[in-house]
Backbone bond lengths (Angstrom), bond angles and torsions (degrees), N, CA, C in turn:
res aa  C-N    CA-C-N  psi(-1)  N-CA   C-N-CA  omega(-1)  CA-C   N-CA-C  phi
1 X - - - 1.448 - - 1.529 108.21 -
2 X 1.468 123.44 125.53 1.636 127.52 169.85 1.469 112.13 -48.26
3 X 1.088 127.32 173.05 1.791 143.36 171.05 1.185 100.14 -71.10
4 X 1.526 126.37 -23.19 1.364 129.47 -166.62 1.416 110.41 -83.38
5 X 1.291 119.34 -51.77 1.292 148.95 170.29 1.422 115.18 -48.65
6 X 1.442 114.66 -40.51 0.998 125.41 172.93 1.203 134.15 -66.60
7 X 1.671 106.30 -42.38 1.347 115.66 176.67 1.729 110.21 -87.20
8 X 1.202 108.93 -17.57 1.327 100.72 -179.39 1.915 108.52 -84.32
9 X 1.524 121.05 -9.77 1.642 133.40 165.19 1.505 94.01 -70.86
10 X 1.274 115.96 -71.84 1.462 109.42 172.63 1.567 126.96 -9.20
11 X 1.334 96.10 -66.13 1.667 119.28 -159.99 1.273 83.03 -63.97
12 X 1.296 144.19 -83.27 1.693 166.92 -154.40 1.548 96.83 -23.43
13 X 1.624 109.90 -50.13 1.595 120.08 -169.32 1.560 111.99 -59.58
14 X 1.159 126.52 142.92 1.426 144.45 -177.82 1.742 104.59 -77.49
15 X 1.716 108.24 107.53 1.713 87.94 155.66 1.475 120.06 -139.89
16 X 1.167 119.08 171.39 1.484 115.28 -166.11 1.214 109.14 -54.45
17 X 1.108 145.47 -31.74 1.350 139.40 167.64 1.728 102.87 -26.87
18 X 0.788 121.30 -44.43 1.719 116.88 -165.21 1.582 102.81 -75.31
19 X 1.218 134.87 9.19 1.215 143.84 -141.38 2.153 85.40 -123.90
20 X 1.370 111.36 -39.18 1.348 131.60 -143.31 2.102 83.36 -77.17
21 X 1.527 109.23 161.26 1.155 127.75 152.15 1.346 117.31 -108.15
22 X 1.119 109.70 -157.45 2.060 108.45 169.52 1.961 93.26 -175.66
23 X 1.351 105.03 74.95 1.476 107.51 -178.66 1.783 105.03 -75.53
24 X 1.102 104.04 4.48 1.876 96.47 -174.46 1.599 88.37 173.18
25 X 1.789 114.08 148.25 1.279 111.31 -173.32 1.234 109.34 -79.25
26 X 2.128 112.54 155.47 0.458 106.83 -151.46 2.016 160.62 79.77
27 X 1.476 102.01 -23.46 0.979 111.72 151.48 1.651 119.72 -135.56
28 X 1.188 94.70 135.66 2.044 108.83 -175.26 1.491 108.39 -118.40
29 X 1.375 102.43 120.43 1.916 118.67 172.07 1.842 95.55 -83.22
30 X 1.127 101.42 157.48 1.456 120.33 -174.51 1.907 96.56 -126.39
31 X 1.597 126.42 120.97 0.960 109.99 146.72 1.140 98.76 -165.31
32 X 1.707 129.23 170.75 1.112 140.24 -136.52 1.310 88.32 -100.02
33 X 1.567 122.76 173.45 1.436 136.00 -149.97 1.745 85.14 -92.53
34 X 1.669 121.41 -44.01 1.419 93.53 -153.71 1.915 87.26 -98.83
35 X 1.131 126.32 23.15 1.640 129.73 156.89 1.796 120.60 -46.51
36 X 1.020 129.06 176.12 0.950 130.11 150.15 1.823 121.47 -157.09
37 X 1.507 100.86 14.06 1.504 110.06 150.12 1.663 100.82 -150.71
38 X 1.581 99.39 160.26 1.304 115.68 -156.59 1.808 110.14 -81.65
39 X 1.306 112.41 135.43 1.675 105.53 -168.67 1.644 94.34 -82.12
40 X 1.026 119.16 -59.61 1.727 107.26 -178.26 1.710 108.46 -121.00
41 X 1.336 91.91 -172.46 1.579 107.60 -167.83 1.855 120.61 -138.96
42 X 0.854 129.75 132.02 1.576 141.34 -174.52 1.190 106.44 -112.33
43 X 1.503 116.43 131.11 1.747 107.19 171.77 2.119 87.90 -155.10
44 X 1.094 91.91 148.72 1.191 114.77 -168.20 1.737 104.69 -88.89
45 X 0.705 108.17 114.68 1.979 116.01 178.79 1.754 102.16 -122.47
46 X 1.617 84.37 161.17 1.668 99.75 174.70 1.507 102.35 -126.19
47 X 1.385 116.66 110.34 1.418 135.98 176.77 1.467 120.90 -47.78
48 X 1.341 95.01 104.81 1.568 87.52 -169.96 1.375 131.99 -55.24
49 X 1.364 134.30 171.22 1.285 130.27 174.18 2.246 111.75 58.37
50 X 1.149 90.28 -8.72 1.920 100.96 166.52 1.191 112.48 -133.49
51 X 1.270 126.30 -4.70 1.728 114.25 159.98 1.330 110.08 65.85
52 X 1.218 128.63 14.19 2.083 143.16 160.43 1.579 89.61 -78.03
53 X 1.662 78.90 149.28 1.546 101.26 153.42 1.441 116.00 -106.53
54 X 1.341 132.02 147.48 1.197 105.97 -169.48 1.967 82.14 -154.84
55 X 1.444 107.34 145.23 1.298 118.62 151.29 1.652 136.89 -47.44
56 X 1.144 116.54 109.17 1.440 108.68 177.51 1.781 109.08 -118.65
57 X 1.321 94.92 122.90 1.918 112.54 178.34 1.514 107.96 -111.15
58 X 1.945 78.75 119.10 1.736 96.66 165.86 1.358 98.90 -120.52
59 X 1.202 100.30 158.75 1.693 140.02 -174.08 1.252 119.12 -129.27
60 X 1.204 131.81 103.17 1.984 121.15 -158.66 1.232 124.45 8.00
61 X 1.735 107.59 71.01 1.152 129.07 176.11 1.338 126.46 65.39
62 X 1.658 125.06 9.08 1.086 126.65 161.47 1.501 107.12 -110.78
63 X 1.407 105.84 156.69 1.288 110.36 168.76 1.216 137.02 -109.56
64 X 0.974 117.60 119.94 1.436 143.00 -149.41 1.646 115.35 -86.33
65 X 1.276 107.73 -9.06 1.786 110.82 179.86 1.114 113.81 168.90
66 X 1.544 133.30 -161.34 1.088 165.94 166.48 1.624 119.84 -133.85
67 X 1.325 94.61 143.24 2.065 79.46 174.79 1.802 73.35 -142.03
68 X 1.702 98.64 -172.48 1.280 128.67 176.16 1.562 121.24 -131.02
69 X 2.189 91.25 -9.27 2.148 80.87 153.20 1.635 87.49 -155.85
70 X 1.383 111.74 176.26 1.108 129.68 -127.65 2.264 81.79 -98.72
71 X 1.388 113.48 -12.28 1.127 122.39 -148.68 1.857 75.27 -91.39
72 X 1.082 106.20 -69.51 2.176 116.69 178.13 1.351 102.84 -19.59
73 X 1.748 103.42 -66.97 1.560 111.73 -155.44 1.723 113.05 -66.87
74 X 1.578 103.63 -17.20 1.589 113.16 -178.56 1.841 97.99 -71.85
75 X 1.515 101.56 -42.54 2.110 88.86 -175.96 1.186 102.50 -69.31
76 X 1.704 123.03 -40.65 1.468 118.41 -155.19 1.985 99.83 -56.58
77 X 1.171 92.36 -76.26 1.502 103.57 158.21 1.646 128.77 -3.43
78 X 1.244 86.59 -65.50 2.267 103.44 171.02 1.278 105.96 -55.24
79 X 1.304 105.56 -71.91 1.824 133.70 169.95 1.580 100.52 -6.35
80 X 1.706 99.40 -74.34 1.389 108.62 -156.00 1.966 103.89 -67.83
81 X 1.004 116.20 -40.18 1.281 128.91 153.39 1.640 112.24 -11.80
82 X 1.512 97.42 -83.05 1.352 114.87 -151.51 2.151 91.24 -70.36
83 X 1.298 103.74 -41.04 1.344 104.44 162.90 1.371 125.00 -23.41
84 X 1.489 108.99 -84.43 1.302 138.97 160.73 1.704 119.21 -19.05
85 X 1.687 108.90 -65.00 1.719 115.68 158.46 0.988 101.33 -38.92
86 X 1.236 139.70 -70.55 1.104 147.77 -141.33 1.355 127.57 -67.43
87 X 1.495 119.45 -49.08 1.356 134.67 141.16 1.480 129.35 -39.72
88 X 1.341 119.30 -19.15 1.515 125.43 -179.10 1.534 105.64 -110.88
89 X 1.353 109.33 -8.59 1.442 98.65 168.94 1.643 107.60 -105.47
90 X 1.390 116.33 0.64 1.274 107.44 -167.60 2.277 92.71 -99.79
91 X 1.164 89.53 -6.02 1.750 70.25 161.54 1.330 139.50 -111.57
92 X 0.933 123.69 -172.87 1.493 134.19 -156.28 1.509 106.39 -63.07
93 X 0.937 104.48 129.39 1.866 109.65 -178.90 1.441 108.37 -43.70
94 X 1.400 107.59 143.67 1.662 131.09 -160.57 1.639 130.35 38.50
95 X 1.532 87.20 3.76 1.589 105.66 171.30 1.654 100.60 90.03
96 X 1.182 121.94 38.60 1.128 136.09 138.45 1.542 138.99 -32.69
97 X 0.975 120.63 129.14 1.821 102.09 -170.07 1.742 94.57 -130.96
């Protein structure tokens, strides 16, 4: 396969990034197409006392990580998401214990 070919298979693939808003720079809401408020949030900071910029991911008000590009913090973000579903369907009906 060419470099050309490649990047254009690349492009074709689905990633959470497309999921992201950008209501003000610098910070991106994440929520699903049939949503109508955002499950987490990305905002770009500069670490004090080291002068980085670095990604910070919250998830209903906790925070959920750090990344170092904006592309990481969009899976970490999904990740924790799909996690999250996942755990509430894996218990006991009506939340039963």
């Amino acid at each position: 396969m060419s470099d050309v070919a490649r990047i254009i298979d690349s492009m074709s693939h689905w990633h959470p990034i497309f999921l992201t808003d950008e209501p003000e720079p610098g910070v991106w809401t994440m929520k699903a197409a049939h949503e109508t408020a955002p499950f987490g949030r990305i905002e770009l900071r500069r670490v004090p006392g080291a002068g980085v910029l670095r990604y910070k991911v919250t998830m209903g008000g906790d925070i959920i990580g750090w990344s170092n590009t904006l592309q990481h913090a969009c899976e970490g973000l999904y990740k924790a998401r799909l996690k999250r579903d996942d755990d509430i369907h894996n218990g006991p009906p009506n939340g039963r214990g």
